[in-house]
N, C-alpha and C positions, 0 to 999 in steps of 0.2 A: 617623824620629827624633822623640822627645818635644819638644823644642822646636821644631817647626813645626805650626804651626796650617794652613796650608795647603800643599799639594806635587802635584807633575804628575811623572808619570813614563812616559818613552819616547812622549811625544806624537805623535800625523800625523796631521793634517788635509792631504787632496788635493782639489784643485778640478779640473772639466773645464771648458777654455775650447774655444770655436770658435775654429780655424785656419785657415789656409787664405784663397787667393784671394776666394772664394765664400762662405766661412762655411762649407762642409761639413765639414769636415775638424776633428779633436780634440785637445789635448794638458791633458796632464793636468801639473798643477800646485801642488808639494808647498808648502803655505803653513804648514804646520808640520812638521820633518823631523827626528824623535827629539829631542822637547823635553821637559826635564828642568828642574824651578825648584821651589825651596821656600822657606817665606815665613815667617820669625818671628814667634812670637807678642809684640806689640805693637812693630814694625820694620817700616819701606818696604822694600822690594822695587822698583827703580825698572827697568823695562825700557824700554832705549835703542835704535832702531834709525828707519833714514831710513822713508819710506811703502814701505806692499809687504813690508816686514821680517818680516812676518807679528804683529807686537803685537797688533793688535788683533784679529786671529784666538785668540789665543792667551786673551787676556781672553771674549772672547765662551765658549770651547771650555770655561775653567775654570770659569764660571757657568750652563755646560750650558745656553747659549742656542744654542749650535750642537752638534750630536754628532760626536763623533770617529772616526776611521776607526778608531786603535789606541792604546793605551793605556791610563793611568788617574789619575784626579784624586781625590787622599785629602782629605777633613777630617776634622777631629778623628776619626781613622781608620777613618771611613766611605768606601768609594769610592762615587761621586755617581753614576756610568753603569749600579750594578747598580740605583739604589733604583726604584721606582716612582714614579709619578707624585706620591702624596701625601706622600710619606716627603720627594719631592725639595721640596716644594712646603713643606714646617716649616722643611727645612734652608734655605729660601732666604734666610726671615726673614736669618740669619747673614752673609748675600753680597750684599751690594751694591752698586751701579755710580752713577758721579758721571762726566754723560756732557761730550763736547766741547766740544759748543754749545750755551750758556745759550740760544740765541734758538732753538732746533730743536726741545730735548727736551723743551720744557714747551707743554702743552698750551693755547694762545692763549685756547679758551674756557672752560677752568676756573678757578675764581677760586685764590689759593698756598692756601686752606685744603681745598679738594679735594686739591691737586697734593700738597701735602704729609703730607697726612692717608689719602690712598688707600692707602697701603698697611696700616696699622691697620683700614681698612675690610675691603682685604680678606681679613685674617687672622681677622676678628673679635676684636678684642683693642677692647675699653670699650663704653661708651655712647656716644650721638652729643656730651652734655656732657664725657664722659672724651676723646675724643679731640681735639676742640678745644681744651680745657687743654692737653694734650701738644702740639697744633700748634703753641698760641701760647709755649708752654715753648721748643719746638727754634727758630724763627723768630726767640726774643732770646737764644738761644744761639750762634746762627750771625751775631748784630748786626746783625738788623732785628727790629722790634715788632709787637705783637701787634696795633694797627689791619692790619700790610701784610695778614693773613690775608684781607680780604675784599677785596683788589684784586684782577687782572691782568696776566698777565705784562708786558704790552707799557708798561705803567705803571714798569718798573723799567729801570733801566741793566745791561747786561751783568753788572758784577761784582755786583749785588745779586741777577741773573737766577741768577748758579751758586752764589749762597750760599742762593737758593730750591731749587736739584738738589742741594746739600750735606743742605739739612734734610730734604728727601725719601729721600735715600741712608739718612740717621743714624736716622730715627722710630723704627724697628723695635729700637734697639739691635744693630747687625752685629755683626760678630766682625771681620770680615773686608770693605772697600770695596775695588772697584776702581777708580780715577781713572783713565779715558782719555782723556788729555790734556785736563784737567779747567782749564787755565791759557792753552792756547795761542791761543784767539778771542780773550782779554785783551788790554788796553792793559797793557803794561811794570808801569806803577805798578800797575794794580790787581792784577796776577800777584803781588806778593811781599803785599797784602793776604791774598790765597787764601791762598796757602804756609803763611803763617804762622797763619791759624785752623785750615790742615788741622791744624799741626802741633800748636796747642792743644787740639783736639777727640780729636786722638790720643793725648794725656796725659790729657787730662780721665777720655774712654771705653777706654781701654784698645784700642783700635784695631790693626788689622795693615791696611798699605796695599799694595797693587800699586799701582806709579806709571807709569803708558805715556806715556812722550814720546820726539820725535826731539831733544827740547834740553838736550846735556848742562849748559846754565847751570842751567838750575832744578835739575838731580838734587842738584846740589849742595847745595843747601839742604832739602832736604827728606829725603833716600834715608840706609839704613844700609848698603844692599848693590846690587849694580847686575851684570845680566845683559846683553849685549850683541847684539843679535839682528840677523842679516843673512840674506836669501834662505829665511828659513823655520826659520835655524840658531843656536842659540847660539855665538857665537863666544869670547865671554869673559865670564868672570864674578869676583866677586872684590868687596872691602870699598869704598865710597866713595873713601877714601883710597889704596888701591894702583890703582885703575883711574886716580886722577886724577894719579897721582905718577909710576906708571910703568905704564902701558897695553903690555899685550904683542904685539898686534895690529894690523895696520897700518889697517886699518878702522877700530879705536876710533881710534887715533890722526889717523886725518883727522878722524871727529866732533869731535874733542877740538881740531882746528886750525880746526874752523868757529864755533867760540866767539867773538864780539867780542871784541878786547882780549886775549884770550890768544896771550900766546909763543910761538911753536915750539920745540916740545922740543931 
């Protein structure tokens, strides 16, 4: 379809676990099982499902950090699994990931103008003065300043930590971010801070988001569409609004009952 910037079609990813008393023994284990999603150009895409769901399988698979057993992932309608290594390597510029944990995914001994500047490095895209500027551009566009460039992660608080993984995600200009579960290490208040610059950053730059969490409170605010994933499966899909109105699924609908505060339908 012309209006999607991004689409996966008849996905499988299979894992082999050790079974068995002993550990000898194998069973093989479908963590994606004919998965189907496509992602508007400048629209969340929020996928919803408890741990094991297979989401984060499914985000890794579509930025071909894992390869797929079967299938195929189109952008701007290139499939990403025939290109080669260099062709995949320009398109990646376009796809980028904004990870879990502030305190995990940044590199303790780089100072945020490395962290955040590394990927212009390694694209070769400026000078060492051209890409500084740009550092310290994205770092007071994400609502920290151009001194934070020469600190240290461990110098920031959690939510400043993921708004250093935001600027990292965005330097390149994507087309396309995946947030995996980009809110959930947060303290409460500082989650609807995130939310809300995702959401500006998304207007600003024209942005199309995949949103991976198990918490339908946030999708709310953020999502335009929402996929429903259980045991590796889509189980429902469908607008913000009718998932949340009327859920067809008895699955969504327990998600939908672990809400704080929310009714039972």
């Amino acid at each position: 379809m012309s209006d999607s910037i991004l689409s996966a079609h008849h996905l499988v990813k299979t894992y082999t676990q050790r079974s068995g008393r002993f550990g000898f023994g194998t069973t093989q284990v479908k963590a994606l099982d004919n998965v189907s999603i496509k992602i508007k150009a400048g629209t969340t895409l929020a996928v919803v499902g408890e741990s094991g769901s297979g989401k984060s399988t499914l985000a890794r698979c579509l930025l071909q950090l894992q390869p797929i057993d079967s299938g195929e992932v189109i952008f701007q309608g290139q499939n990403l699994a025939k290109l080669d290594k260099s062709a995949l390597r320009d398109i990646r510029k376009n796809l980028q990931m904004i990870f879990q944990d502030p305190f995990a995914s940044l590199n303790p001994r780089m100072r945020v103008s490395e962290i955040v500047g590394e990927g212009l490095l390694v694209h070769g895209i400026g000078s060492v003065k051209e890409r500084l500027l740009q550092v310290h551009q994205m770092l007071e566009r994400v609502g920290l300043t151009a001194a934070d460039a020469q600190k240290y992660p461990h110098q920031f608080s959690g939510g400043q930590r993921q708004r250093i993984g935001i600027a990292r995600a965005l330097i390149l200009q994507p087309k396309v971010v995946v947030c995996d579960e980009p809110v959930s290490a947060l303290d409460v208040s500082v989650q609807a801070q995130i939310l809300l610059l995702l959401k500006e950053l998304q207007h600003e730059m024209g942005l199309s988001y995949l949103f991976i969490t198990h918490d339908l409170r946030v999708v709310r605010h953020i999502a335009n569409d929402i996929i429903v994933m259980n045991k590796g499966q889509v189980v429902e899909q469908g607008s913000v609004e009718n998932i949340y109105n009327a859920p067809q699924q008895a699955y969504t609908q327990q998600l939908l009952q672990a809400i704080p505060g929310r009714k039972a339908a």
